[in-house]
TIBARO-810960 format. One record per residue (C-alpha): z, y, x. Coordinates in pm, whole numbers, plus 32768, in hexadecimal, padded with zeros to 4 digits. Layout:
<atoms>
ZYX...
</atoms>
This chain:
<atoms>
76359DE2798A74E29D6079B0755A9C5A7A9D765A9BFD79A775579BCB788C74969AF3796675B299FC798D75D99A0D782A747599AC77F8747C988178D975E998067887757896C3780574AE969D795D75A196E07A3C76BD95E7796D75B894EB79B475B995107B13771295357B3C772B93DA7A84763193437B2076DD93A17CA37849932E7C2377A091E87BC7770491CE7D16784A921D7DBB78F990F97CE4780890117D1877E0902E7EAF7971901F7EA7796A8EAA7E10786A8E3A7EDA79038EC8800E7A448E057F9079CA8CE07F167B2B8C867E7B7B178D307D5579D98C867CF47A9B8B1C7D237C0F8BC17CBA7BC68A8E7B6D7B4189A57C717C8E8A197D3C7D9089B47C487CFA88737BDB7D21871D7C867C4086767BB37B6886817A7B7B48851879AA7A60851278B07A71867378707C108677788C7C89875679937DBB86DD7A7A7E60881D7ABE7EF788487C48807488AE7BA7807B878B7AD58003869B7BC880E887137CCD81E887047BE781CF85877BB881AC853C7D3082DE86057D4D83B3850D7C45830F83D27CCB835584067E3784C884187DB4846682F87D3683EC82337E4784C682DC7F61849E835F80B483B68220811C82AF825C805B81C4836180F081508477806980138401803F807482BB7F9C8116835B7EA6800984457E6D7EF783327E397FCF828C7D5F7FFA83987C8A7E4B83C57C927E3282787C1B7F2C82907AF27E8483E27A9E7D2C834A7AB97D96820B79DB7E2082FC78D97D1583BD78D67C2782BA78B37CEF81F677C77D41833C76CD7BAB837C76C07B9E822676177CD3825275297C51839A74947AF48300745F7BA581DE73A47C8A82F073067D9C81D173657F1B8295739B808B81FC73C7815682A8729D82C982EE727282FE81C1719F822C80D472B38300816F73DA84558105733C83CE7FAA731D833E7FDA7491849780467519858A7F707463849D7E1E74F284B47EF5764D86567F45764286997DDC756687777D4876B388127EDB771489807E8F76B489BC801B768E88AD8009754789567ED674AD8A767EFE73968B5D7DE173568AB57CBF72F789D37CEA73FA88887D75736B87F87ED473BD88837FEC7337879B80FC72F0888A81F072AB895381ED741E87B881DE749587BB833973DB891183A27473889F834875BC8751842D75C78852854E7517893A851C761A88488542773A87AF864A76A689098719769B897786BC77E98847867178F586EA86EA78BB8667864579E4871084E4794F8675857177EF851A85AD78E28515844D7956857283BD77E4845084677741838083CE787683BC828D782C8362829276BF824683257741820A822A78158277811476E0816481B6761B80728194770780958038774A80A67FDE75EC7F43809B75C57E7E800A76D97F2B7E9E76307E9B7F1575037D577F4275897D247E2E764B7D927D6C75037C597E1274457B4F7D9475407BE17C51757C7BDB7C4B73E47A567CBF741D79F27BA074FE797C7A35747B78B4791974F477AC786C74057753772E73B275EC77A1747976BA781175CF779B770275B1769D7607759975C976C576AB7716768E7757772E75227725759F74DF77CB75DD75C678F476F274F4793A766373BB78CD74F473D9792174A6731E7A78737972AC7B3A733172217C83727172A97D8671AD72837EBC718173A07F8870FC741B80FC71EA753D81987136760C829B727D76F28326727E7838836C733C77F484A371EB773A85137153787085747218791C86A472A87A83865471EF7B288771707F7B1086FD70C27B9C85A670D37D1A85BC71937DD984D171647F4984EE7217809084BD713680D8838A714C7F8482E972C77FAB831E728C8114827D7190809B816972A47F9A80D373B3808480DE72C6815F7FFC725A801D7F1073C17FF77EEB7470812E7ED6757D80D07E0176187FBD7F00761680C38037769C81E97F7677AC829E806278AD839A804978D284958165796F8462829C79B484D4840579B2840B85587AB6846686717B26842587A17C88846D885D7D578421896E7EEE83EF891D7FE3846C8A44812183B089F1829184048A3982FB82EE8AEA843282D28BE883D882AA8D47845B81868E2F852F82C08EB285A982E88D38863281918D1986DA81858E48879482BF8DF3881F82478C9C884D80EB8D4A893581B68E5C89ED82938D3F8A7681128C718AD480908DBA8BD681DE8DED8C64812A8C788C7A7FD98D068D2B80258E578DF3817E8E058DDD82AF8EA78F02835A8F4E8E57846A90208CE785018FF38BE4852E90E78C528686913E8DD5861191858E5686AA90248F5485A78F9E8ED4852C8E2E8F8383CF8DD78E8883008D348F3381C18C8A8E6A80638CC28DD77FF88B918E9D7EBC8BC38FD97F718BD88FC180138A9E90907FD38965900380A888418E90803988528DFB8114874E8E6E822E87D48E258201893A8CAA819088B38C71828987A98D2183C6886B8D7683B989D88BFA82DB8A0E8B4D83A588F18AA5824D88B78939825A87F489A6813E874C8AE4817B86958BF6808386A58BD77F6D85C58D1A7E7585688C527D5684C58C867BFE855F8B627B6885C58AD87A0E85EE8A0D799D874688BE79A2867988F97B33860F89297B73879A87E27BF2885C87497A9888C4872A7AEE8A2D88967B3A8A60892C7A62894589B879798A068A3D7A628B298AED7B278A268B6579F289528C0E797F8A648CDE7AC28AFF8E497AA38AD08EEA7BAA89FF8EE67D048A8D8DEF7C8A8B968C967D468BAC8B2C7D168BE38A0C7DF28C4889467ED68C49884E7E0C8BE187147E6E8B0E86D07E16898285ED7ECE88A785A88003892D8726803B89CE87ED7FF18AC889347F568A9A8A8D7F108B058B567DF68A2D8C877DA989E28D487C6C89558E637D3588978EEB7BE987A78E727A83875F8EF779C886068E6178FE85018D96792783D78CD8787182FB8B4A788283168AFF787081BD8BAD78DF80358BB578D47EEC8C3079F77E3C8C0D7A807CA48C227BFD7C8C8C197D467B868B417E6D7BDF8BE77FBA7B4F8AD980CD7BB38B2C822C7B998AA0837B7BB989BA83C27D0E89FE82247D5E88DB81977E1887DC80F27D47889E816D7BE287BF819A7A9C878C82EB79E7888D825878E389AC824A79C98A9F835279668BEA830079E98C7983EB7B178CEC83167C3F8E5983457BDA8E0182A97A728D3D81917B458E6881227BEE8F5E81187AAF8E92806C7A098E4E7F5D7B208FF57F427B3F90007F3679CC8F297E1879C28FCE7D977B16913F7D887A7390B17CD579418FFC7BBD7A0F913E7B7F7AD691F97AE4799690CD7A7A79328F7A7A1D79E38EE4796F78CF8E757AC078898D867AF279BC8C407A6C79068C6D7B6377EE8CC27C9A78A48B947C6079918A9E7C66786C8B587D9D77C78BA27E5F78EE8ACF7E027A2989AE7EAE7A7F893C7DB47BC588107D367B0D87BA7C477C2E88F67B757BB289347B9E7A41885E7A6779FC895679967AD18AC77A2E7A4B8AB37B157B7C8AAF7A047C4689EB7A077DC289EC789C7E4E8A0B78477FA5899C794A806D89E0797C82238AA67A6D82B68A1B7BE482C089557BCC816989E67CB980A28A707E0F80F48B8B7E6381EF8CAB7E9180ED8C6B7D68802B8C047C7D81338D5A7CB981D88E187C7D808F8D627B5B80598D4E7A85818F8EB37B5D823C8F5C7AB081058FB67973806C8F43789B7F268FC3791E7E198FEF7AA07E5C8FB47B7B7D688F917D137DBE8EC27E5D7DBA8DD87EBF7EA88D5880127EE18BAE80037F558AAA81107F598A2A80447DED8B75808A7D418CAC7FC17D138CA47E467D208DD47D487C798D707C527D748E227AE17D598DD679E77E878D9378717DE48D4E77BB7F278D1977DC809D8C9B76D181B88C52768983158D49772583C88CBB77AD852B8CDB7870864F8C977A05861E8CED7AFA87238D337C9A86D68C4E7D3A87CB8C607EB788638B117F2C89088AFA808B8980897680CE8979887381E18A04872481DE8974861B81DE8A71857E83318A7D84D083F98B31858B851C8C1A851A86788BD2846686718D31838285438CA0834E85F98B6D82D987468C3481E486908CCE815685D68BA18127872A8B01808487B58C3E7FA7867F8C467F47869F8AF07F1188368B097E3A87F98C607D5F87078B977D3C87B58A607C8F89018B0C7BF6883F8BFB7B1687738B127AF2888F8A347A3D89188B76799688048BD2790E869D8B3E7A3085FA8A8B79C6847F8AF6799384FC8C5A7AEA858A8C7A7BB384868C157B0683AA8CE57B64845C8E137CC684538DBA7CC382EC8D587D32832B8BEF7CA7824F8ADC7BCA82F589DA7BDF825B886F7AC982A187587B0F828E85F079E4827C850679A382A9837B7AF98369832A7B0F83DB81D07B85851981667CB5848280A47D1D838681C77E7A838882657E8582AA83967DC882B584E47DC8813D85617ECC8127866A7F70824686287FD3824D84AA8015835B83C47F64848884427EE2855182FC7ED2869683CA7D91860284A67CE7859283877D0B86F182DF7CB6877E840F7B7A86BC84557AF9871282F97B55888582F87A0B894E82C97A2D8A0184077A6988FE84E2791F88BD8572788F878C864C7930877D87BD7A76886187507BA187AD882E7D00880F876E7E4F878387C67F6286D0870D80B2868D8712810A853A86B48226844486C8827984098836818084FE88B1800E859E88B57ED8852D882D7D998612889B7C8A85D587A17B478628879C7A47864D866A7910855E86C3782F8557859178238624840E77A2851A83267744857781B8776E84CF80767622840D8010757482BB80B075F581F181BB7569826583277471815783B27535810B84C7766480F383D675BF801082F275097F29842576377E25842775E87DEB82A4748C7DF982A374157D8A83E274647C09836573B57C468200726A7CC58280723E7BDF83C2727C7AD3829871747B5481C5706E7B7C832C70C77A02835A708A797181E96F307A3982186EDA79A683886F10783E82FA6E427869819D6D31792782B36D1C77CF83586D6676C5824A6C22765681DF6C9D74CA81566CC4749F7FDA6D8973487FDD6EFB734680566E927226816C6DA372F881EA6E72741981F96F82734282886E9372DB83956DFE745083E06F6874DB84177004738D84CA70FF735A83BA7126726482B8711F725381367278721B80CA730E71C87F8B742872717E8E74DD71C77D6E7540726C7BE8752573E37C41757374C67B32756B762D7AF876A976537AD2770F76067C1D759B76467CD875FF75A57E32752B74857EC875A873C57FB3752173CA811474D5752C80E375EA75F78033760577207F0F748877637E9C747F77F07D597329784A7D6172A576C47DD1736E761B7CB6730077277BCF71B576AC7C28720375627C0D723975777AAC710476437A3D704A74E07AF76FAC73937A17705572417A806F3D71F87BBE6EC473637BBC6EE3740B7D4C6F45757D7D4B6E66767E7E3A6F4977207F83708977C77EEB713978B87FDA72A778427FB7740178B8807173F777DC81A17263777C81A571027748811870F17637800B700575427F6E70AC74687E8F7047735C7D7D7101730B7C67712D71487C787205713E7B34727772317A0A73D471B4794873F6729C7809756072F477B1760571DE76A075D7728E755576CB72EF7475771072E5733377E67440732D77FD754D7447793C75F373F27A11756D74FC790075C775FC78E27737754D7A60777F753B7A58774076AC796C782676D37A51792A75E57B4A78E376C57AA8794677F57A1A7A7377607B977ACC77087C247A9478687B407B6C79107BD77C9E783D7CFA7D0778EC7C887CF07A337B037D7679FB7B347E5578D47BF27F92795F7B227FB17A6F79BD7F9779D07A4D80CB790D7A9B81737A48794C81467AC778A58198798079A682F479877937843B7A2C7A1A84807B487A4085C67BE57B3685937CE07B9986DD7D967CB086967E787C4C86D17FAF7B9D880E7EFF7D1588897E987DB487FE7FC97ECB872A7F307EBA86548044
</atoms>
């Protein structure tokens, strides 16, 4: 009991301590696991201005534009493109909400009828926009597609915005003037001349090598001028690529398989029969290409002209007689065996008008396309069976119904175009048929009412089989590249990196000053996974890690860690180095100049006193000498007779005298000179205005942090 009433006692003492170790044992967790400190910094790409760019939503929008933009455009393009719309938002909003300046409901009516004025599907009869089928349309896609209703709401987004940043600009273009005082300041920089004589003692006098430049002048200027060598962080590599490439044992395999195609085979190597037809021989050529050769080029019926053949072989090919073939022969990474299946005629060139009907999942189809491909194609023969009794009717149907915009402009009409332009299915239709037809043809864009005006130039065109093997490497030659690639991967890790691949005759290449958010390593593209690798905190200076790229290996190896801040010295030297042995060399001549007249100085310095004509400082060249700002600045602070002291210009050491001062012609009103100078405030503000926000805006930009990329 005693004990009992002594915990009693000291109860608030001993919740104290019991708080004070759970705290203890919290706080050592987080910074054991650093994570949860950063779990904001974690799910934000960047902050702009104090607006957070959450990691969902701006995954989200990569996600709809790389639909968008389609399997070419890396991941990272997409990615930075989406950055620099978020960034121009974000920058862009911070000055809206200062201005309190919105787009309301009654502004983005006005904003989409001007946008949707041409869409025929927003137009009632007479041909102006209808804003009730605008209000059917966003029901309808509401009701039946909310990724269609996603994309919608997008673009008035994206309307919105536009009409914003127009707004904007509109108010500081509204803001800017010039005045009678610039415009007249205008007119005498312009018009102001004077003529000088002047004595040029170049720089390039003075040889490089007896001016010294050190590593802490070098280190001194980048410090003066911080601002100009600021740098974000980067890595230096170096790696050696082991390609997959066939060997000369390789090609002379798959060279030996097409010749069993062109001569037959009737009994193997072993003596079990197994008839093999001569390619020659052969009557159904797809087939026998596609199938019994397992061709990596698929059979292809086009008819081709002598300029579509492979140059080397054109004319070998050209010139076979039907059924006769050619090869093997080598063309772009295969070898080949051809064959000269048919020969006929067809023109080079047409003219054809055509309807686009696009329908559901067509290539290249808007959001607003809603017809299934069944509905496609009776509307297209709908329109097809009208056009036969009448084709008067072609004009009007392509502005209603066709969604080609490349053609609407022109009735649906493409000009004379060659052979091979446009896709399989309709090239056949039109240059297979005659002037005048008039049918529907299927394409991956939808269904085109396709009439053939004209057709010319008859020639020549020959239906060619090839069966083709890509020239690869055998599994044998791919052992060994990985076995080459494994020996030299732990053998530099054991040894000097350099060293090794010197002994093996491989060719080391560095890469310096990668960025964190860089894609490509020169020469061997896309490779995002060695730059994330290379700026992973634990890899450390001299780790060797391998990668698998296209085509083979690429051992890399980390070379140098640099951090954000200034320019290193030796970085900076190729910038520098010119500016400060300038500087040494304008001070050697004053050292020695001692004459006060431009003949004497002339005379000191072997030169001569030369002479330039109505400079201005508008344009502040002289002739004989080049751009110097600084001289014909000079120049104009001078009295008519007066003789300036040394001036360290761009190309030399000057001493001038001014011979002659011509005042502008004065006028009696400035405006025309001051609304040029309005107007060249103005046209500066689209291209300079966005981005002196953006450097005005604070940018936290945390992507490598997240690891988006």
């Amino acid at each position: 009991m005693a004990v009992l009433n002594k915990i009693r006692q000291r109860s608030l003492f001993l919740i104290l301590i019991i708080a004070l170790a759970l705290f203890s044992f919290v706080l050592a967790d987080l910074f054991k696991n650093s994570d949860a400190l950063t779990a904001k910094s974690q799910n934000i790409v960047a902050t702009i201005n104090g607006k957070d760019i959450t990691r969902e939503d701006f995954l989200q929008k990569v996600e709809n534009l790389q639909r968008q933009m389609g399997p070419n455009a890396t991941n990272t393009q997409v990615m930075n493109r989406v950055w620099e719309d978020e960034v121009r938002q974000a920058v862009m909003e911070t000055q809206y909400e200062k201005l309190g300046i919105s787009v309301e409901k009654d502004q983005m009516r006005d904003l989409l009828k001007t946008s949707l004025a041409s869409s025929p599907e927003f137009l009632n009869e007479a041909g102006l926009f209808d804003e009730n089928k605008l209000n059917e349309y966003i029901a309808n896609l509401k009701e039946t597609s909310q990724a269609a209703y996603q994309s919608w709401v997008s673009y008035e987004k994206q309307v919105a915005a536009n009409a914003l940043q127009q707004n904007y600009f509109n108010l500081v273009k509204a803001g800017l003037t010039g005045t009678l005082a610039e415009g007249e300041l205008e007119h005498k920089l312009e018009g102001n001349k004077v003529d000088i004589k002047y004595v040029q003692v170049a720089y390039s006098s003075i040889p490089d090598s007896i001016v010294e430049v050190t590593k802490s002048d070098i280190s001194k200027y980048i410090n003066d001028n911080k601002k100009q060598f600021k740098v974000d962080a980067s890595r230096d590599i170096r790696f050696v690529e082991f390609k997959e490439v066939a060997s000369v044992e390789d090609e002379n395999a798959i060279k030996a398989e097409l010749e069993t195609y062109v001569n037959g085979r009737f009994v193997d190597e072993t003596g079990r029969k197994d008839t093999l037809v001569a390619f020659s021989k052969v009557k159904n050529n797809e087939d026998y290409i596609n199938l019994r050769a397992s061709s990596d080029l698929k059979f292809n019926g086009s008819f081709l002209f002598k300029s579509s053949l492979p140059p080397t072989v054109a004319d070998s090919i050209f010139n076979l007689n039907e059924e006769e073939v050619y090869g093997p022969f080598k063309d772009n990474g295969y070898y080949k065996v051809s064959k000269l299946i048919a020969v006929k005629q067809i023109p080079d060139s047409a003219k054809v008008r055509h309807i686009l009907i696009p329908f559901l999942g067509a290539q290249s189809a808007s959001p607003e396309v809603t017809q299934t491909e069944a509905q496609a194609k009776k509307t297209a023969d709908s329109l097809l069976n009208v056009l036969k009794s009448n084709r008067s009717k072609f004009s009007e149907f392509v502005t209603e119904f066709s969604s080609d915009q490349g053609s609407i402009a022109n009735e649906g009409r493409y000009d004379w175009h060659p052979y091979n332009t446009m896709v399989p299915e309709f090239n056949d239709f039109e240059f297979n048929g005659k002037v005048g037809d008039l049918g529907v043809v299927k394409t991956i864009f939808g269904f085109h009412i396709i009439e053939i005006e004209g057709q010319k130039d008859k020639k020549k065109a020959v239906q060619i089989g090839t069966i083709a093997r890509k020239i690869e490497p055998s599994e044998a030659s791919s052992n060994k590249v990985f076995r080459d690639a494994s020996n030299f991967e732990i053998n530099a890790g054991n040894g000097d990196f350099e060293a090794v691949a010197k002994e093996n005759n491989y060719v080391v290449r560095p890469v310096n000053g990668i960025k964190a958010l860089d894609e490509s390593i020169p020469g061997v593209g896309n490779q995002r996974p060695i730059v994330r690798w290379a700026f992973e905190d634990e890899a450390e200076v001299g780790d060797i890690k391998r990668f698998n790229i296209p085509g083979g290996y690429l051992i890399a190896q980390l070379v140098a860690k640099h951090k954000e801040g200034l320019m290193s010295v030796e970085d900076a030297t190729a910038t520098v180095l010119p500016i400060i042995r300038k500087e040494k060399k304008a001070k050697l001549i004053r050292d020695r100049v001692t004459a006060t007249t431009l003949e004497d100085l002339a005379a000191a310095e072997n030169t001569t006193v030369k002479t330039a004509t109505a400079i201005n400082m508008k344009t502040p060249t002289i002739s004989g000498a080049g751009r110097e700002p600084l001289v014909v600045g000079a120049a104009f602070g001078l009295n008519e007779g007066e003789t300036s002291k040394l001036i360290d210009g761009a190309n030399g050491v000057y001493m001038i005298q001014v011979t002659k001062v011509t005042p502008a012609v004065a006028l009696d009103n400035y405006q025309a000179a001051a609304n040029r100078v309005e107007q060249q405030k103005i046209s500066v503000v689209n291209s300079k205005l966005y981005n002196a926000l953006k450097e005005a805006s604070e940018i936290e930009d945390n992507r490598a942090k997240t690891q988006i990329q």
